[in-house]
Backbone as XML, in Angstrom:
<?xml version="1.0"?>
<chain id="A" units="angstrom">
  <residue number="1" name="UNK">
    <atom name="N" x="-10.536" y="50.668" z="-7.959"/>
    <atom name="CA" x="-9.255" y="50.033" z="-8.200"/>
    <atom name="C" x="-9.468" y="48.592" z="-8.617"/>
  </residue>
  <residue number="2" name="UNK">
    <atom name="N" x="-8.948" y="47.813" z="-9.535"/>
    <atom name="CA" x="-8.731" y="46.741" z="-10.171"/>
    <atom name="C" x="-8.073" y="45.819" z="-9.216"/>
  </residue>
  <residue number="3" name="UNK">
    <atom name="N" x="-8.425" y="44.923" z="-9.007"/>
    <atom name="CA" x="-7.536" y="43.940" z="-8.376"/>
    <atom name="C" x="-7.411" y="42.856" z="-9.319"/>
  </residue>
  <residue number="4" name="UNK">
    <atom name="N" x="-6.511" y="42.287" z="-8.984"/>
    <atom name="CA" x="-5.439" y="41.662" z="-10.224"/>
    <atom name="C" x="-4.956" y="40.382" z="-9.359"/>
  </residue>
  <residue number="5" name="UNK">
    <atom name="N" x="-4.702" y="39.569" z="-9.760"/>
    <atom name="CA" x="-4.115" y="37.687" z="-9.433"/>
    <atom name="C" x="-3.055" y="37.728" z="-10.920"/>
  </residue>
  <residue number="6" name="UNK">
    <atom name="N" x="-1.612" y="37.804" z="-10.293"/>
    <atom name="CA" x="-0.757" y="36.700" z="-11.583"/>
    <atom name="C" x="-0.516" y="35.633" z="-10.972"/>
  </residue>
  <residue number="7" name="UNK">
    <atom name="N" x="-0.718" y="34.731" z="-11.576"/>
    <atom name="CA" x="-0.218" y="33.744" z="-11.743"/>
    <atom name="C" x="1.027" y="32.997" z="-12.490"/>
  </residue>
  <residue number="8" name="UNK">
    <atom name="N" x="2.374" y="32.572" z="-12.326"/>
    <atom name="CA" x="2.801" y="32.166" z="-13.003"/>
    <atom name="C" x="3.320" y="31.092" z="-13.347"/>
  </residue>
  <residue number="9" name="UNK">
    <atom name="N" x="3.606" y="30.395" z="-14.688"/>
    <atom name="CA" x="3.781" y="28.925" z="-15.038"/>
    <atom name="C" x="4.972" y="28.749" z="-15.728"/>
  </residue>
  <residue number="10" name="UNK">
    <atom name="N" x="5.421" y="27.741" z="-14.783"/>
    <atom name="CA" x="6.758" y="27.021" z="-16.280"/>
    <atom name="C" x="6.800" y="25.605" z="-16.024"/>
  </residue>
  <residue number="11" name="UNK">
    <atom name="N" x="6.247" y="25.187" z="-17.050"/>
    <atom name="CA" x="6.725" y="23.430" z="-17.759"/>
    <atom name="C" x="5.421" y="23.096" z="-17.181"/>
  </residue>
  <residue number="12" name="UNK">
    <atom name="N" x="4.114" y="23.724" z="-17.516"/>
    <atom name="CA" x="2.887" y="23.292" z="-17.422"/>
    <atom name="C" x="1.720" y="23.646" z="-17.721"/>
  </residue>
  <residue number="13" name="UNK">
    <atom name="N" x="0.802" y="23.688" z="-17.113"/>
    <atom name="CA" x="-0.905" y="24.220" z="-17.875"/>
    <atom name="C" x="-0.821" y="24.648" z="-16.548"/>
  </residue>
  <residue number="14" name="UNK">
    <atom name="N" x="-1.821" y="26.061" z="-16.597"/>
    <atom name="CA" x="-2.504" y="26.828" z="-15.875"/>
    <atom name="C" x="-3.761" y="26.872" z="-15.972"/>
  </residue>
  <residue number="15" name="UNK">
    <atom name="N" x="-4.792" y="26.425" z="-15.587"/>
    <atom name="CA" x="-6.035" y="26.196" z="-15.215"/>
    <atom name="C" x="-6.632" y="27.037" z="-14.174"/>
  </residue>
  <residue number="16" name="UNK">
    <atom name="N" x="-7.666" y="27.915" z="-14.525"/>
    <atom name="CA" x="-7.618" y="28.727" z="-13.077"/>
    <atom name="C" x="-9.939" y="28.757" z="-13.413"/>
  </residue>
  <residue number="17" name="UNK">
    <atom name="N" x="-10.002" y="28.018" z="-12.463"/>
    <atom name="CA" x="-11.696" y="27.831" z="-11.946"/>
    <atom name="C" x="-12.269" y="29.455" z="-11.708"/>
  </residue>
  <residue number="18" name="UNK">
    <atom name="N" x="-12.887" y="29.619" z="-13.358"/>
    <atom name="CA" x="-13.663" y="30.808" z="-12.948"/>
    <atom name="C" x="-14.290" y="30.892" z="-11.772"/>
  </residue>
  <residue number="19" name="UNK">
    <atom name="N" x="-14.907" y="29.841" z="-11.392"/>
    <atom name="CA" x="-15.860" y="29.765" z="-10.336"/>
    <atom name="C" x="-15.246" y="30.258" z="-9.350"/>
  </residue>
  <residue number="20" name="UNK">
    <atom name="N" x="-13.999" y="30.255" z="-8.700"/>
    <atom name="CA" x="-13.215" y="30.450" z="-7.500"/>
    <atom name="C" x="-13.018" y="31.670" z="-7.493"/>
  </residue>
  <residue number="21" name="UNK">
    <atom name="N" x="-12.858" y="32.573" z="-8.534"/>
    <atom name="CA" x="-12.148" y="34.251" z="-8.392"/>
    <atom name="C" x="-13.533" y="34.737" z="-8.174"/>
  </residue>
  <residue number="22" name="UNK">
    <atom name="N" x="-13.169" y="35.781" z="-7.290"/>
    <atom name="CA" x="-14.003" y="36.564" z="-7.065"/>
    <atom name="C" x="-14.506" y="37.317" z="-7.827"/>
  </residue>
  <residue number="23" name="UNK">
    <atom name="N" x="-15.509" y="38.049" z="-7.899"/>
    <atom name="CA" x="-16.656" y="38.968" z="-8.419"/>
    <atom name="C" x="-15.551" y="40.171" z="-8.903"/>
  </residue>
  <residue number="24" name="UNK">
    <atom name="N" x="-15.029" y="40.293" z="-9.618"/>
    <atom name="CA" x="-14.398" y="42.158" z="-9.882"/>
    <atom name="C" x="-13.050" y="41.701" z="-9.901"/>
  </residue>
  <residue number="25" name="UNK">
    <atom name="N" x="-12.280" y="40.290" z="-9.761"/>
    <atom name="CA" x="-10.918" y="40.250" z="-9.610"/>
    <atom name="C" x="-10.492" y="39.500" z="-11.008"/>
  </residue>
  <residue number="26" name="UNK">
    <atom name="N" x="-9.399" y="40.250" z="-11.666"/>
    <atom name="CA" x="-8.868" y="39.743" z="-12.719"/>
    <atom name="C" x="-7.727" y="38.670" z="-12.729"/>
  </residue>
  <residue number="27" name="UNK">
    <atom name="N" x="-7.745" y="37.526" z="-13.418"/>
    <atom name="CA" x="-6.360" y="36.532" z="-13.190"/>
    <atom name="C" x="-5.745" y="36.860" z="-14.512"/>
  </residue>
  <residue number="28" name="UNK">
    <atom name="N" x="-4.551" y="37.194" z="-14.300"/>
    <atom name="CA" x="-3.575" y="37.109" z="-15.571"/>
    <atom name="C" x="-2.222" y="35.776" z="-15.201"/>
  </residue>
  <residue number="29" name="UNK">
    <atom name="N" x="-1.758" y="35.706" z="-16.293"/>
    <atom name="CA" x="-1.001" y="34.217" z="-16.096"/>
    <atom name="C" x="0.224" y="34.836" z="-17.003"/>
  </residue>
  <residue number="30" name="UNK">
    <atom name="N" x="1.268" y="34.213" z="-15.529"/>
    <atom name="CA" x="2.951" y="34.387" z="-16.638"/>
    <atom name="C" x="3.532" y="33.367" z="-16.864"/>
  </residue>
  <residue number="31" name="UNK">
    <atom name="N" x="3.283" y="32.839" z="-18.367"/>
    <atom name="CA" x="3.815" y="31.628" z="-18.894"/>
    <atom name="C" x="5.258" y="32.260" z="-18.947"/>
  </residue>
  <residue number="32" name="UNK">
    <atom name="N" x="6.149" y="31.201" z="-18.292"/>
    <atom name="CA" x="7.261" y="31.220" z="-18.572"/>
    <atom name="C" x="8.144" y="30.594" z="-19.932"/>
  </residue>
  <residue number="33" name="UNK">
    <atom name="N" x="7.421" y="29.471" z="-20.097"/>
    <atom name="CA" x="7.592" y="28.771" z="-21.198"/>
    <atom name="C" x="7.416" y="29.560" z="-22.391"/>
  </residue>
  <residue number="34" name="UNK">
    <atom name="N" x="6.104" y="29.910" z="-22.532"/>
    <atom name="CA" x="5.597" y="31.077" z="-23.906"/>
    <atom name="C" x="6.490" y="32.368" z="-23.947"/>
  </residue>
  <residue number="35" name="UNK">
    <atom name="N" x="7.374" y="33.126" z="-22.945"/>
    <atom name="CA" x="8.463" y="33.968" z="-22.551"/>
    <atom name="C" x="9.533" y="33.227" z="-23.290"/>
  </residue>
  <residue number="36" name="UNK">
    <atom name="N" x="9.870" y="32.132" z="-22.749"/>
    <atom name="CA" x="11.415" y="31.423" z="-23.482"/>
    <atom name="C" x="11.267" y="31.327" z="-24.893"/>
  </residue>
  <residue number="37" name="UNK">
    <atom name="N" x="10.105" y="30.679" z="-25.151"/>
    <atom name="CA" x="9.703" y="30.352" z="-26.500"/>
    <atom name="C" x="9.743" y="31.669" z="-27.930"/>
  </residue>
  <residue number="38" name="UNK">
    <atom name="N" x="8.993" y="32.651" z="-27.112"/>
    <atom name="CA" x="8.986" y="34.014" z="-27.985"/>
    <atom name="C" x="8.478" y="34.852" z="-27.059"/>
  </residue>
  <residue number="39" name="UNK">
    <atom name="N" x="9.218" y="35.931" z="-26.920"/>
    <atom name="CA" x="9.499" y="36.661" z="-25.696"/>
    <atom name="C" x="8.633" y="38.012" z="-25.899"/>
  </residue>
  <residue number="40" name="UNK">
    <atom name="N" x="8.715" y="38.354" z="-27.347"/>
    <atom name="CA" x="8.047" y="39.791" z="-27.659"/>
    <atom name="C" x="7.082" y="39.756" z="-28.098"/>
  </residue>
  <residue number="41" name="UNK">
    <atom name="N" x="6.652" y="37.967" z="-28.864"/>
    <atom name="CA" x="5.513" y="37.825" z="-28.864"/>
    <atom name="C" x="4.348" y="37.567" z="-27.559"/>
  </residue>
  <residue number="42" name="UNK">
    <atom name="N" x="4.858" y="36.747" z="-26.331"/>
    <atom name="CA" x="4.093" y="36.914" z="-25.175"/>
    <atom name="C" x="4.020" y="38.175" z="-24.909"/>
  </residue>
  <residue number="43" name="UNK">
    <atom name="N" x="5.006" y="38.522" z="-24.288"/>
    <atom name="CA" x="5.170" y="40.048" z="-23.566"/>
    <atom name="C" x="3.655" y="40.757" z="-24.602"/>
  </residue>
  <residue number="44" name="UNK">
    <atom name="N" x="3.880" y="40.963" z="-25.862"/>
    <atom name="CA" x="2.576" y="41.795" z="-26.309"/>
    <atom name="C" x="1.274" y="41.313" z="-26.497"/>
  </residue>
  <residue number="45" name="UNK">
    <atom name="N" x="1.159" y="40.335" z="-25.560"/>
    <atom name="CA" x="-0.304" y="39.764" z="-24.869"/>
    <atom name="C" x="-0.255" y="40.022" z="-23.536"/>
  </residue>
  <residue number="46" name="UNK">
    <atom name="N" x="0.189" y="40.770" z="-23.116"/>
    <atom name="CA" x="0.002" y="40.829" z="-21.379"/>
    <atom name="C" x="-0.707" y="42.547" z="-21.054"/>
  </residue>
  <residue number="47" name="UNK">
    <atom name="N" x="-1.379" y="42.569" z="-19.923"/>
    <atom name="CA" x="-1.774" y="43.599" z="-20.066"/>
    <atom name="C" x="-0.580" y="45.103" z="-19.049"/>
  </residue>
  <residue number="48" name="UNK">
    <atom name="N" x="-0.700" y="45.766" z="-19.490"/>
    <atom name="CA" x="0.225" y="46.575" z="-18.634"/>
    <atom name="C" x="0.415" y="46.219" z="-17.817"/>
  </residue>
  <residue number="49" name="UNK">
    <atom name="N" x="-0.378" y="46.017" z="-16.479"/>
    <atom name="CA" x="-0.150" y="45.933" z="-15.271"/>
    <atom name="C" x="0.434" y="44.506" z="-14.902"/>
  </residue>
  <residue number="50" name="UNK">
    <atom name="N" x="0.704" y="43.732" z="-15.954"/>
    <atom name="CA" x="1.433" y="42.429" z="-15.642"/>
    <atom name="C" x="3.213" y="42.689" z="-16.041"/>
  </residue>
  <residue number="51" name="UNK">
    <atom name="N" x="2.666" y="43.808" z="-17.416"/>
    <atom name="CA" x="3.860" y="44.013" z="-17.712"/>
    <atom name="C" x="4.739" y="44.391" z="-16.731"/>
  </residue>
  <residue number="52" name="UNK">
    <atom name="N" x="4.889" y="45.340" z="-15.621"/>
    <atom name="CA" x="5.267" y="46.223" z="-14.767"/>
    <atom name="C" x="5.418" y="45.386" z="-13.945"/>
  </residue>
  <residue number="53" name="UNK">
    <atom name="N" x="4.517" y="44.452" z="-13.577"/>
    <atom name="CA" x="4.902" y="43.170" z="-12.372"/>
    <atom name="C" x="6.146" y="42.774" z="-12.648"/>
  </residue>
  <residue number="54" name="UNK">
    <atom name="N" x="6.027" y="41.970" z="-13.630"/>
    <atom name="CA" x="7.549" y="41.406" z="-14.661"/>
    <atom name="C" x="8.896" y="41.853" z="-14.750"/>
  </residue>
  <residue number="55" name="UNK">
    <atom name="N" x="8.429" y="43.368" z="-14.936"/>
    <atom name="CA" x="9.589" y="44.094" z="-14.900"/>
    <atom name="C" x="10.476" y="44.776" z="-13.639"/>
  </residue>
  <residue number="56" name="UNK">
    <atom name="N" x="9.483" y="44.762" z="-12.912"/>
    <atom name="CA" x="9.808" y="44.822" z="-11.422"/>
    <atom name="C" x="10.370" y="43.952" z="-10.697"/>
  </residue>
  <residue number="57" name="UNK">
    <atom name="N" x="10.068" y="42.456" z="-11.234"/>
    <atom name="CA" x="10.353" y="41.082" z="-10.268"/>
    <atom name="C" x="11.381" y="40.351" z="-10.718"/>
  </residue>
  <residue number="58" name="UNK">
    <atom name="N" x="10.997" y="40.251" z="-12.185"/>
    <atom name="CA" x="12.166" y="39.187" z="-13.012"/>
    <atom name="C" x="13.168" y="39.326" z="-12.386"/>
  </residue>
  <residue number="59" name="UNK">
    <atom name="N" x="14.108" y="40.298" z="-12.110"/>
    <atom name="CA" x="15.323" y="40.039" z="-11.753"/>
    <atom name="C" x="15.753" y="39.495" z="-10.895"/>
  </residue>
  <residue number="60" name="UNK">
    <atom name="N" x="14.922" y="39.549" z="-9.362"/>
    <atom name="CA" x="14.952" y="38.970" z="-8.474"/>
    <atom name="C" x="14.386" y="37.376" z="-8.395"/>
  </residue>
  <residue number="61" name="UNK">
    <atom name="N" x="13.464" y="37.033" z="-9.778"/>
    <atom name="CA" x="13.414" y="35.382" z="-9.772"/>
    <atom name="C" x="14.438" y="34.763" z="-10.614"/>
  </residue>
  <residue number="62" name="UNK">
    <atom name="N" x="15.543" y="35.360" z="-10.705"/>
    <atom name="CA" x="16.700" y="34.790" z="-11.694"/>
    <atom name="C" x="16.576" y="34.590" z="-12.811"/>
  </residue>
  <residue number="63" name="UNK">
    <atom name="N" x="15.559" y="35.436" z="-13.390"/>
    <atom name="CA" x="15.147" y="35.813" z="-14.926"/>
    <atom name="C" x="15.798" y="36.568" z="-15.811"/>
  </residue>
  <residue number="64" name="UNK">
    <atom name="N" x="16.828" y="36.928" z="-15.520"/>
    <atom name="CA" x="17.471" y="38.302" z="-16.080"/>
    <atom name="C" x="18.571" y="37.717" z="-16.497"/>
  </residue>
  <residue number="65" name="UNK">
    <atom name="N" x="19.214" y="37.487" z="-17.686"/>
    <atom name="CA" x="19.971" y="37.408" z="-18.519"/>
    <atom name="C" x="20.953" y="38.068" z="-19.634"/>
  </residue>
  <residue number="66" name="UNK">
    <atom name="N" x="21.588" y="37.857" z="-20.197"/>
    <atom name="CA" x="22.011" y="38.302" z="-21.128"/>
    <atom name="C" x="21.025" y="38.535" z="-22.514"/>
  </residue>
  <residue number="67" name="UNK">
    <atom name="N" x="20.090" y="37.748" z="-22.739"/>
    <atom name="CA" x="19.138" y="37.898" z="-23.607"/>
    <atom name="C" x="17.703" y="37.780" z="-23.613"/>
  </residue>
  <residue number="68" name="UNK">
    <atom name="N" x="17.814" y="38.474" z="-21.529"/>
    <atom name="CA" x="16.536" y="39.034" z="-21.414"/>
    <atom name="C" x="15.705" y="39.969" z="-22.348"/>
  </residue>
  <residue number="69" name="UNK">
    <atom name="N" x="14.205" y="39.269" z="-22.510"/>
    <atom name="CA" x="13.582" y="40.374" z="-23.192"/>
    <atom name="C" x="12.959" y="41.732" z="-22.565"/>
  </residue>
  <residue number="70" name="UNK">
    <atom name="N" x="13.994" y="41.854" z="-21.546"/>
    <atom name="CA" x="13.698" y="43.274" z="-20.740"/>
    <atom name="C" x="15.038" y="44.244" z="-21.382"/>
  </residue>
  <residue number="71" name="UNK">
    <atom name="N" x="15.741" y="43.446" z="-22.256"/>
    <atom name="CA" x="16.692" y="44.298" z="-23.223"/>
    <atom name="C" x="15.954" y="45.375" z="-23.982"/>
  </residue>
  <residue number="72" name="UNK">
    <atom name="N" x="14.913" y="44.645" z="-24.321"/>
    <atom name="CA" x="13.973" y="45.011" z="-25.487"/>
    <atom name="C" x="13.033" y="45.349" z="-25.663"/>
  </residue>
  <residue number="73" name="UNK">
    <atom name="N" x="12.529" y="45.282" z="-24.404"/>
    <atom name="CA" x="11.168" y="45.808" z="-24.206"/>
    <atom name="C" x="10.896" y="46.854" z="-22.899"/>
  </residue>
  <residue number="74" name="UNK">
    <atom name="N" x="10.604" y="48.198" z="-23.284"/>
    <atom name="CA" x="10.337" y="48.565" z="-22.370"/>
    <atom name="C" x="8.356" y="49.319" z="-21.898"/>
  </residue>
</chain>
């Protein structure tokens, strides 16, 4: 099994010290900013399993809108 770290960012840089993650653990990062900015273009840099995070959570971090790109993307 894959273990996985998101991380996510809005109104900054994400920096994440290879050195610190462990041996076998993947960090993925949810720019929020790069989402506002172009939504279908981030979204199709993420890997599934971030996708599904996203889509699972957004709503509950007050992400969900009228011109959420969870309109549009499934």
């Amino acid at each position: 099994m894959d273990h996985k770290i998101f991380v996510t960012l809005q109104g900054g840089v994400a920096d994440v010290c290879e050195d610190t993650v462990p041996r076998g653990v993947v960090v993925e990062v949810l720019d929020f900013d790069n989402l506002e900015a172009d939504p279908l273009e981030e979204i199709s840099c993420w890997s599934p399993d971030l996708r599904q995070y996203w889509q699972k959570n957004h709503v509950d971090w007050g992400r969900c809108g009228i011109n959420c790109p969870c309109k549009s993307v499934r």
